[in-house]
N, C-alpha and C positions, 0 to 999 in steps of 0.2 A: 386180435381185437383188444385195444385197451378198454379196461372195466374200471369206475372207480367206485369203491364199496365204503360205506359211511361205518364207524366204527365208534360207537359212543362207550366208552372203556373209560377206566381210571387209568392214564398215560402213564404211571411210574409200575404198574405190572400187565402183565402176558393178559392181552385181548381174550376175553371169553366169551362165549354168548350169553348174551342178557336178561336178566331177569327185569325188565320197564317196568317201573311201581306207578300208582297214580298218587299223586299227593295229599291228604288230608289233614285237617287240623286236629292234633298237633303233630303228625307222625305222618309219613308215606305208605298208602296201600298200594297191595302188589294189582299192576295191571296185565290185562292180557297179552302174549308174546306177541311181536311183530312180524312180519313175513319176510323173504327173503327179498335181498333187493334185485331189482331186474338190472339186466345191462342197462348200458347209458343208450345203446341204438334201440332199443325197444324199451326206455320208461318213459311213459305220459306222465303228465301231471297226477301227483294219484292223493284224496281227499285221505286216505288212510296210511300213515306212514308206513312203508314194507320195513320187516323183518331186517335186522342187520347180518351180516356172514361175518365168520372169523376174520381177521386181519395177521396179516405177517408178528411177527414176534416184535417188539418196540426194543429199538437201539438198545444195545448192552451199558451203554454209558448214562441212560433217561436216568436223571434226577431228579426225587421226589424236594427237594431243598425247596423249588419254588411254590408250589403248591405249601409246604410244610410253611412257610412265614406265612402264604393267602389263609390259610385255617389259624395260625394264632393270632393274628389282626382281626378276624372275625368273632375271635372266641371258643374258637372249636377245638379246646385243649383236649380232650379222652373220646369225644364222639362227635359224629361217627364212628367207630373203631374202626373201619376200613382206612379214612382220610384224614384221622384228626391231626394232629399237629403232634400231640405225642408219638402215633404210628408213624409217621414222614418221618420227624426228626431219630427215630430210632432206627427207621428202616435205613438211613444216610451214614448216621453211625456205625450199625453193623456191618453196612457196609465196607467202610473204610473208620477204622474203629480213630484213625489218626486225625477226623475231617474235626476240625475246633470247630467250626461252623454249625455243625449237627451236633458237638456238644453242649456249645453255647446255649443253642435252642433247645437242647432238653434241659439244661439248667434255668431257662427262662418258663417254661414249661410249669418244669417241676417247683420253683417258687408262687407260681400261681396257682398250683394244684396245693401247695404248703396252705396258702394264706386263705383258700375255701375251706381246708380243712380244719384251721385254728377256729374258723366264724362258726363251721360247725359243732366243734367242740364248744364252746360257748353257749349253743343255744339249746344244748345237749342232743345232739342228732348224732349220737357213737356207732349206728353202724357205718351212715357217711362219711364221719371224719377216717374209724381203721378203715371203707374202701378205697380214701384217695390217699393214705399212708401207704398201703398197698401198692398201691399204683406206683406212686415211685422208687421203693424199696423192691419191686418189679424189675427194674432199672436199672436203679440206681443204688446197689442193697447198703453203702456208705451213708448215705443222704445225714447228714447230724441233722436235719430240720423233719424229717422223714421220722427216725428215729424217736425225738423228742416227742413228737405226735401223739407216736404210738406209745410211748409212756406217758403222758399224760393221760390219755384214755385210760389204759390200765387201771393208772389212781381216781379217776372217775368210776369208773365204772366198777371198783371192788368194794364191794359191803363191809362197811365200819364195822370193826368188833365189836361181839357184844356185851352189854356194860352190864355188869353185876347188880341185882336188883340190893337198893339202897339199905340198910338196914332200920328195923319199925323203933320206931319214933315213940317213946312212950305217951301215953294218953295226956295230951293239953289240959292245963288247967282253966278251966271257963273263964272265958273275960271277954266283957262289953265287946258286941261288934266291933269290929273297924269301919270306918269311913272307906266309903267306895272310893277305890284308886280310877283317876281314869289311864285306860294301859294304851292311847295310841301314842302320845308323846313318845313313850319310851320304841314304840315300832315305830314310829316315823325315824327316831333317831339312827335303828337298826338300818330301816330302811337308807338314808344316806350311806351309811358305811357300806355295804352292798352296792350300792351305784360307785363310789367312789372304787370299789376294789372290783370293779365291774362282772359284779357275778347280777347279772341283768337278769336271765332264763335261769341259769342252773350258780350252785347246787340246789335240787329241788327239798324245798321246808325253808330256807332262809335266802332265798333270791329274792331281790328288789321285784319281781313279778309275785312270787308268792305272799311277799310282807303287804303291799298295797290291797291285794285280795281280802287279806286278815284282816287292817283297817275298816276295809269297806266294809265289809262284813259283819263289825264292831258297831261300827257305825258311819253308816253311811253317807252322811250330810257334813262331818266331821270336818273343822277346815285345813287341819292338817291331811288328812286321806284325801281330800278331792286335791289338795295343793299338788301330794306324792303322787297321786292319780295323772296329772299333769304333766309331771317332768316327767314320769316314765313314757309315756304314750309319746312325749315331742322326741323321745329320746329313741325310742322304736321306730318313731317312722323315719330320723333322722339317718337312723345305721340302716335304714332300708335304701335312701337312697343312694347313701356310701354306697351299699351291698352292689346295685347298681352299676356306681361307675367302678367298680370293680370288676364287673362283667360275672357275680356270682347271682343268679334268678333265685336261685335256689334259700339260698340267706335272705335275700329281700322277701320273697314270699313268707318264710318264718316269722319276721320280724312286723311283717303288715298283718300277718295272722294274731302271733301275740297283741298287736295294739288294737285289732278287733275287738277282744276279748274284754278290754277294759272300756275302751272308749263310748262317751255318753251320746255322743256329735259324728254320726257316720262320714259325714263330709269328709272328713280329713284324711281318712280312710277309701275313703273312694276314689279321693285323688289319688293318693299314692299306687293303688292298684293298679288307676289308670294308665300313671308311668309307669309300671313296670312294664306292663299290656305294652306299652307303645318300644320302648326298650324289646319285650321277646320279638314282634311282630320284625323292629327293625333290625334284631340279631339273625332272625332266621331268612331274612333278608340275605343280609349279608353273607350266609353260607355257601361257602362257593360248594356245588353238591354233583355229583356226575348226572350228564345230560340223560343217561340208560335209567336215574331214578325219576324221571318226569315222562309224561303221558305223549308221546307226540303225533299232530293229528294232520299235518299235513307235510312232506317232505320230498323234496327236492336234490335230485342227485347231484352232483357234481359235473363239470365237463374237465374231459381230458385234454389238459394242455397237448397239443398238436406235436409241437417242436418235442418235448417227452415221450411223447407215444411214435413217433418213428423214431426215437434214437433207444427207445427199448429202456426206458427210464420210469425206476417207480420211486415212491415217496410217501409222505403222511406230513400233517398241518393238524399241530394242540391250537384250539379257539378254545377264547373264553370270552361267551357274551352275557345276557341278560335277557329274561325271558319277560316279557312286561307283564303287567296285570290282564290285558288283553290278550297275553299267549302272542306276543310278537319278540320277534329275535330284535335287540338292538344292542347298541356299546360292542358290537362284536372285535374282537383281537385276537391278534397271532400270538401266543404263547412261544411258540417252538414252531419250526418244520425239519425239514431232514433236506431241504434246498433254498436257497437264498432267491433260484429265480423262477421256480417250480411250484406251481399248486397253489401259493398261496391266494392271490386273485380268486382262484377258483374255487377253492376253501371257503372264502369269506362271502364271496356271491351265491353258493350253496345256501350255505347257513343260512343267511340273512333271506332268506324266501320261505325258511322252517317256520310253521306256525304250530303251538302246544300249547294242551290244555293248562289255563290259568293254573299256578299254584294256589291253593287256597291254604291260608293261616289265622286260626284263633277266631272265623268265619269270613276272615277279609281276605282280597285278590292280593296279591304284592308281589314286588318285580323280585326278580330270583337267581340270582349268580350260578352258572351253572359252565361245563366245560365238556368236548369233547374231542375224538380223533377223528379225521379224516384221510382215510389210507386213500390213497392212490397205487392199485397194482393190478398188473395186466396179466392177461388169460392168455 
């Protein structure tokens, strides 16, 4: 009797049994295992999705290449670590250490993982910036941009020697006060050069963030500090939403944090959050994420194509659909099958009947990139 067993795996390695997470905001919790699936002559419609079974071994030749560009169009350069776009493009290279294709994409990669790590050196976030130095000298142990990184940090992060206390000054001769200096001119002055040599966050004592503080500080009402006050903050929330279309969250949050810290007018600040909010919501969207890490609650086997199952033929069908806010299957597609005229119909009318629990993210539903196998193999 032919059986067709649903097999929700990551398609570029050996099918294993599942560990099904349930989704939560911001991260996936692990859900309860599924049961096993019944044959196709004896499954009813069943409100609780069964258990998946091992599937055959996936083709020796499955390329992780397609998948590897869907996660860096998404932005999924380092994580997942199972799917990201770093793990593909290396997994493609060691495979075939000659594919330029999979080198390409770790060079493409690894300059985006470069230019998070410059924004982090910047805002003085060093153990960020040596982990994604790391990460490519992981790799890539050559990287000159890799390399630079991680010396830079160094000279950030080594304690300036210490300076010899000055020698005493013999005792002043008394004379008439002075006339009170006012000292912000001369910090505001400070302050431009610092923006202009764009040490914005760091070095900390003489950053355009710290000299604005000293201002205020000074004095608060000052029309040069509230001016400095000003362009820092436009300037904060500006490189936030650079940070943005950069696709770095992690910079734009620093940067909307810093301009918290000064700003007089929440507004502006609020907005920007709000874009970034909308920005994660719709990057984690976009995550194409295997179907074994979402909850699924109702599910629908497959039929065995006829003309297959008497000529003693088996197969498997990569979908990749979209899980709606409602937990409906749509946008579904054939990725890959192992037959041009086999299974696929029957793949896709499967699916498309699977209902799963909403993803939920940051407290809202949102439709959800998501992929699996479906093996076709007989008993």
């Amino acid at each position: 009797m032919g059986l067709a067993w649903l097999v929700i795996a990551a398609p570029w390695s050996s099918p294993e049994r599942l560990d099904p997470a349930l989704a939560e905001a911001p991260a996936l919790a692990e859900t309860p295992a599924l049961a096993e699936t019944p044959a196709l002559a004896e499954a009813p419609a069943l409100a609780e999705a069964p258990a998946l079974a091992e599937a055959p071994e996936p083709p020796a030749d499955s390329d992780p290449l397609h998948l590897a560009k869907l996660a860096l169009e998404a932005g999924m350069l380092v994580e997942p670590a199972d799917y990201s776009a770093w793990t593909l493009f290396g997994s493609a290279a060691a495979a075939d250490p000659a594919n330029a294709e999979a080198r390409e994409g770790l060079e493409q990669v690894a300059a985006a993982l470069l230019r998070r790590g410059q924004s982090a050196l910047e805002q003085g976030r060093y153990d960020d910036a040596g982990a994604l130095a790391e990460t490519i000298t992981a790799r890539l142990p050559e990287h000159a941009g890799a390399l630079q990184l991680e010396a830079a940090i160094l000279i950030a992060t080594t304690p300036p020697a210490p300076v010899p206390p000055p020698e005493p000054e013999p005792e002043p001769v008394l004379a008439a006060a002075p006339e009170p200096v006012d000292p912000i001119p001369d910090l505001h002055a400070t302050f431009l050069d610092a923006m202009a040599r764009n040490a914005v966050l760091t070095p900390a004592g003489t950053s355009a963030r710290d000299l604005v503080t000293e201002m205020l500080a000074t004095s608060s009402q000052h029309e040069l500090a509230l001016a400095a006050r000003e362009m820092l903050v436009t300037e904060m929330l500006d490189r936030s939403a650079q940070s943005i279309e950069a696709l770095d969250a992690a910079a734009a949050q620093t940067w909307i944090d810093s301009a918290a810290s000064l700003v007089n007018d929440p507004r502006r600040v609020v907005e920007a959050q709000d874009r970034l909010n909308r920005y994660l919501i719709r990057s984690r969207a976009q995550k194409l994420v295997p179907a074994g890490e979402l909850r699924q609650l109702h599910y629908i086997p497959p039929a065995y194509p006829e003309i297959a199952l008497e000529r003693g033929i088996e197969g498997w069908v990569e979908i990749e659909f979209v899980v709606s806010p409602a937990g409906e299957t749509e946008a579904i597609t054939v990725i890959d099958a192992s037959h041009e005229r086999y299974f696929r119909e029957e793949a896709i009318a499967a699916v498309g009947q699977w209902r799963f629990e909403p993803v939920v993210f940051m407290d809202e539903p949102i439709a959800q990139r998501t992929f699996t196998r479906v093996a076709f193999v007989l008993d």
